[in-house]
C-alpha positions in Angstrom: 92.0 82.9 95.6 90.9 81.3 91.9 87.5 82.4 91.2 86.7 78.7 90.5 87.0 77.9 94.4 85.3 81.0 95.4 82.1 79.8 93.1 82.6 76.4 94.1 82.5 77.1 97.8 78.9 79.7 96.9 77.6 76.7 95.2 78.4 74.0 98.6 77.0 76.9 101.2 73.4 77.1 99.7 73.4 73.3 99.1 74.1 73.2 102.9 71.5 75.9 103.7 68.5 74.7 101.0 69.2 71.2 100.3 70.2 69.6 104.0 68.9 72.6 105.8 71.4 72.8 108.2 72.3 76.4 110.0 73.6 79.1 108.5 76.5 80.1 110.5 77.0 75.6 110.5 77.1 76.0 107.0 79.0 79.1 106.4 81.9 77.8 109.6 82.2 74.0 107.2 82.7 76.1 104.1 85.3 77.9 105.3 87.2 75.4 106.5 86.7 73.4 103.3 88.2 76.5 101.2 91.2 77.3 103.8 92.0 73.8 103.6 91.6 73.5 99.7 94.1 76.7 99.7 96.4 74.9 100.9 96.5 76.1 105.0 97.0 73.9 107.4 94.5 72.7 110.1 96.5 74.8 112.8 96.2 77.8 110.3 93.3 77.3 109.5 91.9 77.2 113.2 94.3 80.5 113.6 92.9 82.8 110.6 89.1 81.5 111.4 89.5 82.9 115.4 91.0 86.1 114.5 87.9 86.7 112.3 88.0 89.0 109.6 91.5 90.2 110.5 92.5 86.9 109.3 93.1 85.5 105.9 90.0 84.0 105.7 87.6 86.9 107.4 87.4 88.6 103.5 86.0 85.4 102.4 83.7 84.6 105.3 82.5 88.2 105.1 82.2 87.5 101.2 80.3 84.5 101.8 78.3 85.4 104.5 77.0 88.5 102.3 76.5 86.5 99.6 74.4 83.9 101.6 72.1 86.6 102.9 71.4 88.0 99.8 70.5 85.0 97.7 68.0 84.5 100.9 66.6 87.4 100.9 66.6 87.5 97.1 64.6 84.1 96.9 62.3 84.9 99.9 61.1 88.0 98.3 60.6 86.8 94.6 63.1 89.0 93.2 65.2 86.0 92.3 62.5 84.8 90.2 61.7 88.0 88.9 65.5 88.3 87.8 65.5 85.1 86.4 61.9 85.7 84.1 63.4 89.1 82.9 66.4 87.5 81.9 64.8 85.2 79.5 62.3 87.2 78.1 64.4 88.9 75.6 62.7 92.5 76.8 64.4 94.7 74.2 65.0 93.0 71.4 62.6 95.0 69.3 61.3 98.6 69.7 59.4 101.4 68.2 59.5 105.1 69.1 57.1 108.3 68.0 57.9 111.0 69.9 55.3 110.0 73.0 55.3 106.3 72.9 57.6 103.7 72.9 56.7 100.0 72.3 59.2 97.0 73.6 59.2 93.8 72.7 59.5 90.9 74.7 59.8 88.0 72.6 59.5 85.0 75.6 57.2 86.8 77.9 54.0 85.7 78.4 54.4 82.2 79.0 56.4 81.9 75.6 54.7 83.2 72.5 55.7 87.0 73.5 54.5 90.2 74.2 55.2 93.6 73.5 55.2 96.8 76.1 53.7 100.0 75.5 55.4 103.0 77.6 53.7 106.6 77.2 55.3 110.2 78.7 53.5 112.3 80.9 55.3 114.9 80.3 58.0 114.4 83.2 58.4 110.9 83.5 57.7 107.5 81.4 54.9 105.0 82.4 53.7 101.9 81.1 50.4 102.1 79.7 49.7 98.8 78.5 51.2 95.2 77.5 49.8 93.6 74.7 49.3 90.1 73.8 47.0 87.8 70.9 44.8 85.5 72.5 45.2 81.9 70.8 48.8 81.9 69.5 51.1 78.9 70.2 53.7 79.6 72.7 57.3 80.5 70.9 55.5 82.4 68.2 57.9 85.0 69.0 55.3 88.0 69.2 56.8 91.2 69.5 60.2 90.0 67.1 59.6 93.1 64.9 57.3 96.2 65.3 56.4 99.6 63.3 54.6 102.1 65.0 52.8 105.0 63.4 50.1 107.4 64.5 48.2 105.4 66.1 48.9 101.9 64.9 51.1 99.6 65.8 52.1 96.4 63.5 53.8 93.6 65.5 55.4 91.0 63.9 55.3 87.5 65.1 57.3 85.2 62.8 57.5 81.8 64.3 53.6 81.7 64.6 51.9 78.7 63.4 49.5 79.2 60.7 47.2 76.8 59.3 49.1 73.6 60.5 52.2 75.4 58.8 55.5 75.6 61.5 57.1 79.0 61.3 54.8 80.5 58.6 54.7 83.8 61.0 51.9 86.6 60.9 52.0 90.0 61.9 48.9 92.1 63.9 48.0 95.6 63.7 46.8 97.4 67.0 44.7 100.4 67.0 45.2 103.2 69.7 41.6 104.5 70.3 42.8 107.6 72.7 42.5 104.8 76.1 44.1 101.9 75.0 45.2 99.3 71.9 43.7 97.0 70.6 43.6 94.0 67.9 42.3 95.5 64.7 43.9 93.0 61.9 45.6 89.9 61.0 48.3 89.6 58.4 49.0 86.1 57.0 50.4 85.5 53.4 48.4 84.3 50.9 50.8 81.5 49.8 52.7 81.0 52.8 54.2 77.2 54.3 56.3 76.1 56.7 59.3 77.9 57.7 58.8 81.1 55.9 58.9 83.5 58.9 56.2 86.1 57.8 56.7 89.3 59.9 60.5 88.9 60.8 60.4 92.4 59.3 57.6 94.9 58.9 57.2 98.5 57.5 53.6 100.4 58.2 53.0 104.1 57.7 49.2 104.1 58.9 47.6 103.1 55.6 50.3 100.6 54.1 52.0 97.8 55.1 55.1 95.9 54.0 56.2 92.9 55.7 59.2 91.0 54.9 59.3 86.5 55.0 62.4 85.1 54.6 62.5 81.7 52.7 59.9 81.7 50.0 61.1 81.7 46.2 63.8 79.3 46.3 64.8 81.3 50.1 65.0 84.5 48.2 62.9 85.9 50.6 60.2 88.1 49.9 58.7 91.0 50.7 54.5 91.3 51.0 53.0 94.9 50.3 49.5 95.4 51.5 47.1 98.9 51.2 43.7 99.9 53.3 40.8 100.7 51.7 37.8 99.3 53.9 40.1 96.1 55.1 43.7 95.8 53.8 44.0 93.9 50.9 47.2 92.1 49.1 49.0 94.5 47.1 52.2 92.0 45.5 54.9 90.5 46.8 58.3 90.1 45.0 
């Protein structure tokens, strides 16, 4: 049977079921029918196949369907759909760090849109998430979490679609500090001469007392690269 009829004839039993609420073994007998029908059996056969059950050629797809039916129930009753669904879109891997006992994941759409990123720790026999971390006051799509470096104690997160000063897209990049519990915000990069579109942060370098973090579209859309040191607060270093 074409794949096409067999999604087709998913898509008409939950209609049945969620949209005109009607019973689910109703529902599931009028589908079946519909396909056997739409495969080309006659009424008679039809009839035949459906009171033999699954011996007949329609008791796979009843048993298939009926299956199915249950699941997406039980699936949307529970939350796990949803769940499914969020997880889907959040991009949850598209960025990650590793040092040996922590690994950070980012999760560019989490969060309600402007991203996230996910801090896992090892006990020492299994991996746990310790923490997820967010910035308060970004817009939603700044894509937080699109790059990160992680080094002894610091994390630098990128965040290049981040609106900066009324500028679209000019990006920014934060650096957590792991104070033996948990991380926190410590510092905000922003470029100096940054505008719209230049996607600050879509990559970053940090080794725990410099930073380097790439934008793509200033200079013509040569791209540059911004280099910053700590002394008491980081400070520019160039760019070029």
């Amino acid at each position: 049977m074409p794949l096409v009829l067999v999604a087709l004839a998913v898509v008409l039993l939950l209609v049945l079921m969620t949209k005109f609420k009607l019973n689910g073994f109703i529902s599931l007998f009028i589908v079946a029918l519909l396909v056997g029908i739409a495969s080309g059996m006659s009424l008679s056969d039809v009839y035949e196949s459906m009171v033999e059950g699954v011996g007949g050629q329609l008791g796979e797809l009843i048993l298939t369907l009926g299956f199915g039916a249950m699941l997406g129930k039980v699936l949307a009753d529970s939350g796990a759909a949803q769940r499914i669904a969020t997880t889907m879109v959040n991009f949850f891997g598209i960025s990650l760090a590793f040092d040996g006992t922590t690994l950070m994941v980012g999760a560019t759409e989490s969060g309600g849109g402007p991203g996230s990123v996910y801090v896992f720790t090892n006990d020492g026999t299994s991996w746990v998430q310790q923490q997820r971390l967010t910035v308060d006051g970004i817009n939603s799509g700044a894509n937080f979490g699109n790059a990160i470096a992680l080094h002894d104690g610091g994390a630098l997160i990128g965040a290049d679609i981040q609106t900066v000063d009324g500028f679209t897209s000019r990006g920014a990049a934060y650096l957590f500090d792991f104070d033996g519990t948990g991380w926190s915000l410590g510092h905000t990069f922003v470029s100096s001469d940054g505008t719209t579109d230049d996607f600050f942060g879509v990559a970053i370098g940090y080794d725990g007392t410099t930073a380097l973090i790439s934008t793509l579209h200033p200079n013509g859309n040569q791209g540059a690269a911004y280099f910053y040191t700590h002394d008491t607060i980081f400070s520019d270093g160039f760019d070029g």
